[in-house]
PDB file of N, CA, C and O in Angstrom:
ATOM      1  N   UNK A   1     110.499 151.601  85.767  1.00  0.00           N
ATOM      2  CA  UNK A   1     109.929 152.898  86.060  1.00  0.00           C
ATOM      3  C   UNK A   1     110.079 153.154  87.558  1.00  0.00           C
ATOM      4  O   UNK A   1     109.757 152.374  88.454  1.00  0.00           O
ATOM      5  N   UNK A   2     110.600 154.331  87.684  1.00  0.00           N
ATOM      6  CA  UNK A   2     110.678 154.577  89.391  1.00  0.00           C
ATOM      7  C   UNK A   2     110.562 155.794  89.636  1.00  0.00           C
ATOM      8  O   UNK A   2     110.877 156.526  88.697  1.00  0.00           O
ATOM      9  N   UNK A   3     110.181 156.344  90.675  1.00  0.00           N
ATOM     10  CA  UNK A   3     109.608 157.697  91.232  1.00  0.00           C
ATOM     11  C   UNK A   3     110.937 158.325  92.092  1.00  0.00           C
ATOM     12  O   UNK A   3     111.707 157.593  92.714  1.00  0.00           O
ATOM     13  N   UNK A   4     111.046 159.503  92.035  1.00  0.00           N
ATOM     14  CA  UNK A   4     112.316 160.035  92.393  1.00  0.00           C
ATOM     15  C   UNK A   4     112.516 161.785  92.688  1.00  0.00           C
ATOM     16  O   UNK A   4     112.205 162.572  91.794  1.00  0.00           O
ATOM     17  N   UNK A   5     112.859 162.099  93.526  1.00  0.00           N
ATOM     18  CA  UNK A   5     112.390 163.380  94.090  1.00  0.00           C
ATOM     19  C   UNK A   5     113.419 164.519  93.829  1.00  0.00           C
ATOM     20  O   UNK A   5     114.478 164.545  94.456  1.00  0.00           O
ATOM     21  N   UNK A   6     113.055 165.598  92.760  1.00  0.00           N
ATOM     22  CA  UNK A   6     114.241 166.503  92.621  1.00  0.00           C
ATOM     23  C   UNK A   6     114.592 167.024  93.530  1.00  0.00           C
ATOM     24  O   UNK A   6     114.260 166.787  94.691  1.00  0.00           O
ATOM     25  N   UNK A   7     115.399 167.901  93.099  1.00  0.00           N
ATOM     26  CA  UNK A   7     116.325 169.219  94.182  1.00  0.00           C
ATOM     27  C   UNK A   7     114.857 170.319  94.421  1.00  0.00           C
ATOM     28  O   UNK A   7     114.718 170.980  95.451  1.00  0.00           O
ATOM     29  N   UNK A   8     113.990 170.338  93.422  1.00  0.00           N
ATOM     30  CA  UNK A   8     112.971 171.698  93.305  1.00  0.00           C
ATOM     31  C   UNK A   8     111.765 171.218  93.975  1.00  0.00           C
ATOM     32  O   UNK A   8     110.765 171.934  94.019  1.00  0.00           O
ATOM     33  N   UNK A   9     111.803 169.560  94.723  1.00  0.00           N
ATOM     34  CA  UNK A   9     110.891 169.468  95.796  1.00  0.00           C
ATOM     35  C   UNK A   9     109.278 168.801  94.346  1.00  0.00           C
ATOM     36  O   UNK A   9     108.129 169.242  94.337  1.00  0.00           O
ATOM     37  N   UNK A  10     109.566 168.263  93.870  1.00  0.00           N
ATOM     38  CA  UNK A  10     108.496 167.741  93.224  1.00  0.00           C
ATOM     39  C   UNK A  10     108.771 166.911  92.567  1.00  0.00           C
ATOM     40  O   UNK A  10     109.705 166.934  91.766  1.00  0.00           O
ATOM     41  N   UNK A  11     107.844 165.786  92.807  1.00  0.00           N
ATOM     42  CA  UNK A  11     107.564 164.346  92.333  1.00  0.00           C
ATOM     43  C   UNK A  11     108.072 164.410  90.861  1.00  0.00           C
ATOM     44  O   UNK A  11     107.725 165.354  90.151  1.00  0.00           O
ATOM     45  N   UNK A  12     108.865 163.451  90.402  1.00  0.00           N
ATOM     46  CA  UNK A  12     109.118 162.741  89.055  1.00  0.00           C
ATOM     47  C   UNK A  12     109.476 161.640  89.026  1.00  0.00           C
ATOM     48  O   UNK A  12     110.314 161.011  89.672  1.00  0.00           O
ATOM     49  N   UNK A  13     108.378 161.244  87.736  1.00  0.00           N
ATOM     50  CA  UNK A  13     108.225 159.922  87.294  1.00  0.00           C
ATOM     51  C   UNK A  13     108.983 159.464  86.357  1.00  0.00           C
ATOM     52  O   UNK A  13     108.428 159.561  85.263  1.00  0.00           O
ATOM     53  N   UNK A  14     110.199 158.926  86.304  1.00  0.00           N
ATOM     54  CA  UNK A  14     111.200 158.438  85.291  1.00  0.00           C
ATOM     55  C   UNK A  14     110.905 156.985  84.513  1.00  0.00           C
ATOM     56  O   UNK A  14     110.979 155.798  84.831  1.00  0.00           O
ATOM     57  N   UNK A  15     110.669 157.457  83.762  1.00  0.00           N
ATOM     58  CA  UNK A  15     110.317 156.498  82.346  1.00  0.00           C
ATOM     59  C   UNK A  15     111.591 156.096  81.571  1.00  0.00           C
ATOM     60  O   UNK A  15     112.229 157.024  81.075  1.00  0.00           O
ATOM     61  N   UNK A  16     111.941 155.126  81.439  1.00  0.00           N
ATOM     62  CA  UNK A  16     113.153 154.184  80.385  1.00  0.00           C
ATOM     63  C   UNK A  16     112.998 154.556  79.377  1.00  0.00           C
ATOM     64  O   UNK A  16     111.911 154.384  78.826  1.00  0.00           O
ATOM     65  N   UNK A  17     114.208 155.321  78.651  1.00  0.00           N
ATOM     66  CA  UNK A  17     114.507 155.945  77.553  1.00  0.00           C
ATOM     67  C   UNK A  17     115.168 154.810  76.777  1.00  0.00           C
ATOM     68  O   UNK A  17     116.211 154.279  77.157  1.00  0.00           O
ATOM     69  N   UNK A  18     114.453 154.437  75.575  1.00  0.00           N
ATOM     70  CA  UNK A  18     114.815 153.942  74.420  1.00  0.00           C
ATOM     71  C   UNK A  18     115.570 154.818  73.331  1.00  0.00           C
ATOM     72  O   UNK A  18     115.701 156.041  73.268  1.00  0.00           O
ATOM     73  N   UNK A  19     116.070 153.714  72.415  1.00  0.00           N
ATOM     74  CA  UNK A  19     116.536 154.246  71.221  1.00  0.00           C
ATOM     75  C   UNK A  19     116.140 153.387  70.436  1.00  0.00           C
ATOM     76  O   UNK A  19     116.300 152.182  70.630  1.00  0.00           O
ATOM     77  N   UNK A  20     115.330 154.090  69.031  1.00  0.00           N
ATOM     78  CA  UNK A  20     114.859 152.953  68.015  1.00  0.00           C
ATOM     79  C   UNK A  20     116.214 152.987  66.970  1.00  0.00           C
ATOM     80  O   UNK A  20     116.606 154.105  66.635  1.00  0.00           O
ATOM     81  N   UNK A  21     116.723 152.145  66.604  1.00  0.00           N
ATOM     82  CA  UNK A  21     117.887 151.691  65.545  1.00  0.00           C
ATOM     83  C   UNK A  21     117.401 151.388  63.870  1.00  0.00           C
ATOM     84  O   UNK A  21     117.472 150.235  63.445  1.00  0.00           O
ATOM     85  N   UNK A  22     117.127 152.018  63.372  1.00  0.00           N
ATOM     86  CA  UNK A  22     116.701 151.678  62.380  1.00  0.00           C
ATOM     87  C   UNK A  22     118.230 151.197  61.184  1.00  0.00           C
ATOM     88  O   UNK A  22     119.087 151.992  60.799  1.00  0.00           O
ATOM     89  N   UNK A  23     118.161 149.901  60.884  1.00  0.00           N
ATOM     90  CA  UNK A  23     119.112 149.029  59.929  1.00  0.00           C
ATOM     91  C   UNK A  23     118.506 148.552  59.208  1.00  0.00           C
ATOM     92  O   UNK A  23     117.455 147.926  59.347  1.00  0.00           O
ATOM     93  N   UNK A  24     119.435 148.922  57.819  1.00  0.00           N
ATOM     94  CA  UNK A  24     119.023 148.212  56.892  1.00  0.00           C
ATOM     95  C   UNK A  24     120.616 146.906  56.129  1.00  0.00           C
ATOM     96  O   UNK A  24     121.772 147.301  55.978  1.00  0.00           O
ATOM     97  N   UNK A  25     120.362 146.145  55.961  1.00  0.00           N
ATOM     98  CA  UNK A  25     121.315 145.680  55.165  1.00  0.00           C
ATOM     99  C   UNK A  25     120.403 143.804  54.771  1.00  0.00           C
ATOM    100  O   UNK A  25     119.502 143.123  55.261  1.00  0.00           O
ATOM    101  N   UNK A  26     121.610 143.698  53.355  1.00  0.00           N
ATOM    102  CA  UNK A  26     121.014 142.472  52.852  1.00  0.00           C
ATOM    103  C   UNK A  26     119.575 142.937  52.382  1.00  0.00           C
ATOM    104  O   UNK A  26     118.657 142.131  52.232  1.00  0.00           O
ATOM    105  N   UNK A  27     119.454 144.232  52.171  1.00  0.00           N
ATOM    106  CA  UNK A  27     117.909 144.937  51.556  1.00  0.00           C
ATOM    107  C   UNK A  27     116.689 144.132  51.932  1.00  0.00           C
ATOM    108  O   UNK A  27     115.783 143.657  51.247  1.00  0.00           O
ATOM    109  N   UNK A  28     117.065 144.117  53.882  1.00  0.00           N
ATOM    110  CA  UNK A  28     115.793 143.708  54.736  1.00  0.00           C
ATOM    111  C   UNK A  28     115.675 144.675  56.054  1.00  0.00           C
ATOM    112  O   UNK A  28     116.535 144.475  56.912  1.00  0.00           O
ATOM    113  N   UNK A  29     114.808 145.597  56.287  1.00  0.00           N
ATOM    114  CA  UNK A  29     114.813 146.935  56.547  1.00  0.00           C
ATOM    115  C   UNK A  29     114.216 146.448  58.507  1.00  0.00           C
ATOM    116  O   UNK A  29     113.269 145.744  58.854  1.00  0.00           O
ATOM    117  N   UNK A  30     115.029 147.028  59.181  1.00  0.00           N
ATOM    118  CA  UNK A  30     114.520 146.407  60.656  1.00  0.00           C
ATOM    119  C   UNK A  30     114.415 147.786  61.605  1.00  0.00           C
ATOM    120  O   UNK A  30     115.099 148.775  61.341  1.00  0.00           O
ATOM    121  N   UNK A  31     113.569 147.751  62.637  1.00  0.00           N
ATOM    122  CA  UNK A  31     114.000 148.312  63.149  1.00  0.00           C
ATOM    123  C   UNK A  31     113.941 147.501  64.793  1.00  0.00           C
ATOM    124  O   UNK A  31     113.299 146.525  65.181  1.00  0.00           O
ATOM    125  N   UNK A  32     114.829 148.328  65.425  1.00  0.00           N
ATOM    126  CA  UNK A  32     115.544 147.828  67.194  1.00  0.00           C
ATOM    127  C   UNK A  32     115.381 148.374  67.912  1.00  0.00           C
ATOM    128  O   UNK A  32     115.720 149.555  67.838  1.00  0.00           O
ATOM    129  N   UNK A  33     114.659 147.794  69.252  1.00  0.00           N
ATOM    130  CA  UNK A  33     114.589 148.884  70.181  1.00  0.00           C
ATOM    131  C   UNK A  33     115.835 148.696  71.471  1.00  0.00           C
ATOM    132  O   UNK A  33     115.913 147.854  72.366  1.00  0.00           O
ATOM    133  N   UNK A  34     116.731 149.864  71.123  1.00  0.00           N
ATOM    134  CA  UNK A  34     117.929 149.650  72.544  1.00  0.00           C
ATOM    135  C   UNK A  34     117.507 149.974  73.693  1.00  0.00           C
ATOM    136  O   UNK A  34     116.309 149.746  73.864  1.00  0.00           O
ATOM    137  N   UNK A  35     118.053 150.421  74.540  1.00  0.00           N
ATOM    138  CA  UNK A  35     118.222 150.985  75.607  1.00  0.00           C
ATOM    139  C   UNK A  35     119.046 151.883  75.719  1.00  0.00           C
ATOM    140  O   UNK A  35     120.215 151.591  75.462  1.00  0.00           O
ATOM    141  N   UNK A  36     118.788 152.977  76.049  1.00  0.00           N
ATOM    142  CA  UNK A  36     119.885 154.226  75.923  1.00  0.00           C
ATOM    143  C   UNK A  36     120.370 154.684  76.959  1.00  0.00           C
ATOM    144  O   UNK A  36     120.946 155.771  76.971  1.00  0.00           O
ATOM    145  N   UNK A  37     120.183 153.729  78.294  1.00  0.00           N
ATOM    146  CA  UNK A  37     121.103 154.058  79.391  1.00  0.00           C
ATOM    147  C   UNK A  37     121.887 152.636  80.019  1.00  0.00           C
ATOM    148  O   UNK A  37     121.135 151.747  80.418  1.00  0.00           O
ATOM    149  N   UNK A  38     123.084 152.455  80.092  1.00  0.00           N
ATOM    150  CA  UNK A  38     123.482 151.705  80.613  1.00  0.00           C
ATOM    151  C   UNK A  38     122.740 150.925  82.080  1.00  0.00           C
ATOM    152  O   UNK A  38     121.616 151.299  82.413  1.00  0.00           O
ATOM    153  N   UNK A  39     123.501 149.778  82.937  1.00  0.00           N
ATOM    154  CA  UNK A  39     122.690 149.758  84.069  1.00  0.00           C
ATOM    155  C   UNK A  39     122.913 150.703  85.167  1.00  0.00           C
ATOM    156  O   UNK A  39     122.008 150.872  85.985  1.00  0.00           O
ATOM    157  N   UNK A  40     124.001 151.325  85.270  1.00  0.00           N
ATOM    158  CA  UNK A  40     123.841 152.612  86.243  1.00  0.00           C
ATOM    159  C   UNK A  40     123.509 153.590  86.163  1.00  0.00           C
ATOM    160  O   UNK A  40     123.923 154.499  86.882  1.00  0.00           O
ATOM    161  N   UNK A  41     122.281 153.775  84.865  1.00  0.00           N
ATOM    162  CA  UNK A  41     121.603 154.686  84.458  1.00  0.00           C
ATOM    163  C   UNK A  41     122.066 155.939  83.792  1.00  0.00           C
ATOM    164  O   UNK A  41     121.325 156.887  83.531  1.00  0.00           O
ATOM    165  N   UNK A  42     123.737 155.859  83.457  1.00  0.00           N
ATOM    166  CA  UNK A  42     124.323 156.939  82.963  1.00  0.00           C
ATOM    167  C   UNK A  42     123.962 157.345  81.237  1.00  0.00           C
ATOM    168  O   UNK A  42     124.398 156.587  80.370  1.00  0.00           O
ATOM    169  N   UNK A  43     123.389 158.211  80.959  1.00  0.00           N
ATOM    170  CA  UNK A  43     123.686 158.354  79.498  1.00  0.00           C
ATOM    171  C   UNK A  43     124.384 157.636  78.591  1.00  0.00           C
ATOM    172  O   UNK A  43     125.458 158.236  78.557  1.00  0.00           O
ATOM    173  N   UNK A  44     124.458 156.694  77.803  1.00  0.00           N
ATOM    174  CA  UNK A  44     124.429 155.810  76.752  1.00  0.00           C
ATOM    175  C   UNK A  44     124.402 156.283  75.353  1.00  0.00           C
ATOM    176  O   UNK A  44     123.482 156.020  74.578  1.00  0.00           O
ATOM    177  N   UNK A  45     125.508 157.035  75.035  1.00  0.00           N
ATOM    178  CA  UNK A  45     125.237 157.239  73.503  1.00  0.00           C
ATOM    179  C   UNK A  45     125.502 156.068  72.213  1.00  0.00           C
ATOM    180  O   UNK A  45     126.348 155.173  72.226  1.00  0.00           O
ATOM    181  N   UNK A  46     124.828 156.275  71.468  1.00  0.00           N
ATOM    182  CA  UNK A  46     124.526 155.048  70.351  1.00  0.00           C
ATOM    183  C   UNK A  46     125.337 155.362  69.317  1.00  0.00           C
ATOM    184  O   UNK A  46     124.529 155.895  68.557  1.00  0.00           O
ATOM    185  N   UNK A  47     126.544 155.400  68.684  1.00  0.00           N
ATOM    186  CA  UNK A  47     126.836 156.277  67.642  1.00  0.00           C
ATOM    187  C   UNK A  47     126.289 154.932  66.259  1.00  0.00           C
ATOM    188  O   UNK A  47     126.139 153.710  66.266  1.00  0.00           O
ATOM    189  N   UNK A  48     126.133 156.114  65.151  1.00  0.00           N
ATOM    190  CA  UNK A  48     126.080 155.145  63.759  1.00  0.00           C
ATOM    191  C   UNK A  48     126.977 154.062  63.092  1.00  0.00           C
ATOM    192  O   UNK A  48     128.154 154.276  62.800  1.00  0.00           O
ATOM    193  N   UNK A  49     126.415 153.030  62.900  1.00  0.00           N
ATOM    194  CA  UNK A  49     127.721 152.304  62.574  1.00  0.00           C
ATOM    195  C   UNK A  49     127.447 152.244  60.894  1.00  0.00           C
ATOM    196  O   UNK A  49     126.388 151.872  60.388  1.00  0.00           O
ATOM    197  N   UNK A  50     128.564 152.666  60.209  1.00  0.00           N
ATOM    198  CA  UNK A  50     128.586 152.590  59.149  1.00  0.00           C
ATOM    199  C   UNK A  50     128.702 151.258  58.219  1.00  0.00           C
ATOM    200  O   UNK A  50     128.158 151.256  57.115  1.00  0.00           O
ATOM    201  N   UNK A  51     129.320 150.287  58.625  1.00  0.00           N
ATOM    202  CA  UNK A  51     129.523 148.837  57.475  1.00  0.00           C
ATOM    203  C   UNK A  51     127.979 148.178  57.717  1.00  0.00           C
ATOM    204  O   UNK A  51     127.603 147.438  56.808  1.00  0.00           O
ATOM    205  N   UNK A  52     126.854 148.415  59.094  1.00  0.00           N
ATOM    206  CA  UNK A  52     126.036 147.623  59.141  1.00  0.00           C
ATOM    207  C   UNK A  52     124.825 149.257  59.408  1.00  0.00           C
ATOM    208  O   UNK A  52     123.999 149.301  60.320  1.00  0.00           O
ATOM    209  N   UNK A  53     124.992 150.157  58.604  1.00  0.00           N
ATOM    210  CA  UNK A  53     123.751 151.329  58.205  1.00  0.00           C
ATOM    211  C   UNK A  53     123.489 151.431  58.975  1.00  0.00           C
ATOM    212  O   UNK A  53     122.587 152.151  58.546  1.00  0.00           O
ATOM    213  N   UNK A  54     123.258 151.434  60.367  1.00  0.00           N
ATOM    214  CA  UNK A  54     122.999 151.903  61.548  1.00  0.00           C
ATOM    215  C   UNK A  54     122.780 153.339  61.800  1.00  0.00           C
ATOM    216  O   UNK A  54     123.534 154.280  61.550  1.00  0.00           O
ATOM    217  N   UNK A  55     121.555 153.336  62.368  1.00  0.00           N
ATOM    218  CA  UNK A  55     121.040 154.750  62.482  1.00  0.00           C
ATOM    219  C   UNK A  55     120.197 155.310  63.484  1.00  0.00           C
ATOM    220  O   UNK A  55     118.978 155.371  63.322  1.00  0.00           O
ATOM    221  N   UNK A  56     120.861 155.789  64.675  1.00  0.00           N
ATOM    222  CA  UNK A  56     120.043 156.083  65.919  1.00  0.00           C
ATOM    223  C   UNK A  56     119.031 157.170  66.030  1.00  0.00           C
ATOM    224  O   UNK A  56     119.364 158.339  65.839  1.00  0.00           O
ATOM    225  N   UNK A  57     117.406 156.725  66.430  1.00  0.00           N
ATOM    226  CA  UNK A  57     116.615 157.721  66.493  1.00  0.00           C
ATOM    227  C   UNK A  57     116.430 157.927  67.986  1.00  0.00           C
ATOM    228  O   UNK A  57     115.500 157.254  68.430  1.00  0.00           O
ATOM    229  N   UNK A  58     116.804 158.367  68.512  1.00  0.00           N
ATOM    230  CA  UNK A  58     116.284 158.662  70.093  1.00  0.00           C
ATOM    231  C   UNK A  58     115.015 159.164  70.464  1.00  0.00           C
ATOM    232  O   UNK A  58     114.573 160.161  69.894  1.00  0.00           O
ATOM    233  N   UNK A  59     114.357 158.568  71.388  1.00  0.00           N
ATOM    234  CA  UNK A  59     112.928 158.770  71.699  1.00  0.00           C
ATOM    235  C   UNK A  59     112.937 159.024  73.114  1.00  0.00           C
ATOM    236  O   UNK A  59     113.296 158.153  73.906  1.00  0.00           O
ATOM    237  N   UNK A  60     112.519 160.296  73.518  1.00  0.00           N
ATOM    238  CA  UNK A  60     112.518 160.780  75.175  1.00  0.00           C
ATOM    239  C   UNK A  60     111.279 160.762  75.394  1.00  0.00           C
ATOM    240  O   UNK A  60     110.445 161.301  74.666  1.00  0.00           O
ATOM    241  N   UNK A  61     111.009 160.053  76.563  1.00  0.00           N
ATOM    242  CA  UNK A  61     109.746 159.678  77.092  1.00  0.00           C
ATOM    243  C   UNK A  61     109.610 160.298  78.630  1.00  0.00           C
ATOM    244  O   UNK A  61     109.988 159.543  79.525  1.00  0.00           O
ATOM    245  N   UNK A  62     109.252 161.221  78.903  1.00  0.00           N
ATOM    246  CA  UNK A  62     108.948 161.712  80.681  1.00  0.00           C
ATOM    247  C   UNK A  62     108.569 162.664  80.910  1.00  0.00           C
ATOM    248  O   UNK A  62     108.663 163.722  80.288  1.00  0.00           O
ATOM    249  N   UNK A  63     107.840 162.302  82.313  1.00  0.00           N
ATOM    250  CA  UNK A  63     106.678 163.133  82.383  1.00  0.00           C
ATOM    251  C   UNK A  63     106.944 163.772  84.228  1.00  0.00           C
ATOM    252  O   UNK A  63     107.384 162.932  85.012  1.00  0.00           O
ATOM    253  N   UNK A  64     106.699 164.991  84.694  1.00  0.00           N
ATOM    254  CA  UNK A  64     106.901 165.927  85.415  1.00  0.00           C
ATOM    255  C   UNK A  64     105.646 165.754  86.502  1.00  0.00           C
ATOM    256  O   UNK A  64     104.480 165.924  86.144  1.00  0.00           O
ATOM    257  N   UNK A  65     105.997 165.410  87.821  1.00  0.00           N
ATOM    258  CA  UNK A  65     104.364 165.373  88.126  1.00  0.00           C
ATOM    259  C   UNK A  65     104.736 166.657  89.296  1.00  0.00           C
ATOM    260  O   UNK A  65     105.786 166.807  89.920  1.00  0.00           O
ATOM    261  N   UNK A  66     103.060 167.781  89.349  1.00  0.00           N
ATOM    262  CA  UNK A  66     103.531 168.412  90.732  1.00  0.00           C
ATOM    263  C   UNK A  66     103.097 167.906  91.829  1.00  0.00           C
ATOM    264  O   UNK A  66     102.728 166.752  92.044  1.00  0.00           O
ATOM    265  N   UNK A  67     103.158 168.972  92.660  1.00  0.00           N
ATOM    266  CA  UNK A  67     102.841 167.941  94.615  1.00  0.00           C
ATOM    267  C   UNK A  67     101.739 167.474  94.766  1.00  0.00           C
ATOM    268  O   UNK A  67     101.272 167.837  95.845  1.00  0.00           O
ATOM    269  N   UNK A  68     100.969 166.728  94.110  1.00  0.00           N
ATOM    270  CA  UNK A  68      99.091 166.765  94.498  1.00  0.00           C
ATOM    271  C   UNK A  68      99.008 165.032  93.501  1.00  0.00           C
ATOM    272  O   UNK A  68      99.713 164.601  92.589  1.00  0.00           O
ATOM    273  N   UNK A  69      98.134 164.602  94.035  1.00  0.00           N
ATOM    274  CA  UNK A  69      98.123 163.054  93.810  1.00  0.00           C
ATOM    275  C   UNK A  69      97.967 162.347  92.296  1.00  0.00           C
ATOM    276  O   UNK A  69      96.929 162.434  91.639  1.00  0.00           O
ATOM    277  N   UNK A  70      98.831 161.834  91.976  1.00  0.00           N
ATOM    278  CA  UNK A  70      98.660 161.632  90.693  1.00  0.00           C
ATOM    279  C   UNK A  70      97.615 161.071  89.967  1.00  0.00           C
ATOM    280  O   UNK A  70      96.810 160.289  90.473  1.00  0.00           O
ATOM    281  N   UNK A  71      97.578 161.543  88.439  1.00  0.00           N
ATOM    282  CA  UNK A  71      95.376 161.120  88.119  1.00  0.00           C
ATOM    283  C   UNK A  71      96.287 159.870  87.466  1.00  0.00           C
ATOM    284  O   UNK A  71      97.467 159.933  87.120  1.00  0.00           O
ATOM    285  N   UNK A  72      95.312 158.622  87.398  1.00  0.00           N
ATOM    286  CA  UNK A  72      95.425 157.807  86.551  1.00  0.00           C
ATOM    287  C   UNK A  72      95.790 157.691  85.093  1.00  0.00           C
ATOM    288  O   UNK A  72      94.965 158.159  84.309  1.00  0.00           O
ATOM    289  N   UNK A  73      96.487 157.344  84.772  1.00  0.00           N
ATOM    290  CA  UNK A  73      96.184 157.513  83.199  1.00  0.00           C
ATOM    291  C   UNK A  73      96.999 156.404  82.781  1.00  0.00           C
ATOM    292  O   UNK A  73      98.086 156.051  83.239  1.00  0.00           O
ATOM    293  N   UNK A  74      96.068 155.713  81.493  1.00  0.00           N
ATOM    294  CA  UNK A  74      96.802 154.550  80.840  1.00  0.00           C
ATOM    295  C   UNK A  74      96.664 154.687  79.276  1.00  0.00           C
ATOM    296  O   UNK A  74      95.620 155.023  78.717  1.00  0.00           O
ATOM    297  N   UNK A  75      97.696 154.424  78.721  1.00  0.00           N
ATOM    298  CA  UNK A  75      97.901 154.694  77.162  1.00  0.00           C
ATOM    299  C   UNK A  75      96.784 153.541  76.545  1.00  0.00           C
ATOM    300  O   UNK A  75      96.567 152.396  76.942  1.00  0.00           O
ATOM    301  N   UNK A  76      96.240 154.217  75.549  1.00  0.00           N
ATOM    302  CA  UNK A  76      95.443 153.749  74.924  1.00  0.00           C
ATOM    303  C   UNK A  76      95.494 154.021  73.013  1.00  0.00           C
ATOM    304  O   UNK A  76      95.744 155.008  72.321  1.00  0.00           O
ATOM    305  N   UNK A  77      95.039 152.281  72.637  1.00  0.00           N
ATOM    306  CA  UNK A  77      95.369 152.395  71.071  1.00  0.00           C
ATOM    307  C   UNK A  77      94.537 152.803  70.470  1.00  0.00           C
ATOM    308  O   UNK A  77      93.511 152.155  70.680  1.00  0.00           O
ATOM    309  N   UNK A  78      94.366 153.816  69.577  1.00  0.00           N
ATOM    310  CA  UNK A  78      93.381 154.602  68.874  1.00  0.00           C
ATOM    311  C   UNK A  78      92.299 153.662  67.843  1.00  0.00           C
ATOM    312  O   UNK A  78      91.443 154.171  67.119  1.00  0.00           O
ATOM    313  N   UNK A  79      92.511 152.489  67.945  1.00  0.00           N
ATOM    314  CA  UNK A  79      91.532 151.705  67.654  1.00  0.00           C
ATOM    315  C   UNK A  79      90.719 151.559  68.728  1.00  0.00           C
ATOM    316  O   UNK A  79      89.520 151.830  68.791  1.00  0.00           O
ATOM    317  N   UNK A  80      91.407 151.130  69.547  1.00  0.00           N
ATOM    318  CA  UNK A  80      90.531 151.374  71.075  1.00  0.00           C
ATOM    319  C   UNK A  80      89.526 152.491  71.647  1.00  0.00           C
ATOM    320  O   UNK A  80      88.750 152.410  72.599  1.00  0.00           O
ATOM    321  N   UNK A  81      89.817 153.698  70.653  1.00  0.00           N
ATOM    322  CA  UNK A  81      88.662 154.751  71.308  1.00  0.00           C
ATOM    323  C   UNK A  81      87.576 154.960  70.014  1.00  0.00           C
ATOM    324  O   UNK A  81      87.895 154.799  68.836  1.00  0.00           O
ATOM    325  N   UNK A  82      86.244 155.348  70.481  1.00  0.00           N
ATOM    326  CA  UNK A  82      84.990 155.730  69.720  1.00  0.00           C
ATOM    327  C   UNK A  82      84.308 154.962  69.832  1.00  0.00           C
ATOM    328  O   UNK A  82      83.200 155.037  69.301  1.00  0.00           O
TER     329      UNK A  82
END
C-alpha cells in the first residue's frame, strides 16, 4: 500500500488489486487469490484458461482521499460488531 499524489493535487491511497480465480477441475472447486499487476505495477490481464476452467473475477479495491487529514478506519468482521 502506498500513498501517491495525482495530477488534480489530492492525496491517494493505492490499495493492491487482486484477482480471485475461481477453478474447478478433478470436481474439487478452489478458489485463488492473484495479483493483477505485475511488479512494475502495469496492468496484468488474467485471461481464462480453458483445459484447467479458469475463471477471472476481478476485485477493485481504492479509495480517494481529499486534502484534510485522514480519519482512521480499520475493516472490521461483522461478527465483530453488536
Amino acid at each position: 500500500m502506498k500513498k501517491v499524489m495525482t495530477k488534480s493535487g489530492r492525496n491517494q491511497l493505492n490499495i493492491t488489486v487482486y484477482s480471485i480465480v475461481y477453478s474447478a477441475h478433478n470436481s474439487a472447486d478452489s478458489l485463488q487469490l492473484c495479483l493483477l499487476f505485475d511488479k512494475t505495477e502495469r496492468p496484468f490481464c488474467m485471461l481464462a484458461n480453458e483445459r484447467t476452467n479458469q475463471r477471472p473475477f476481478n476485485l477493485f479495491v481504492q479509495r480517494s482521499l481529499q486534502r484534510r487529514p485522514a480519519e482512521k478506519q480499520t475493516l472490521r468482521h461483522p461478527k465483530d460488531e453488536g
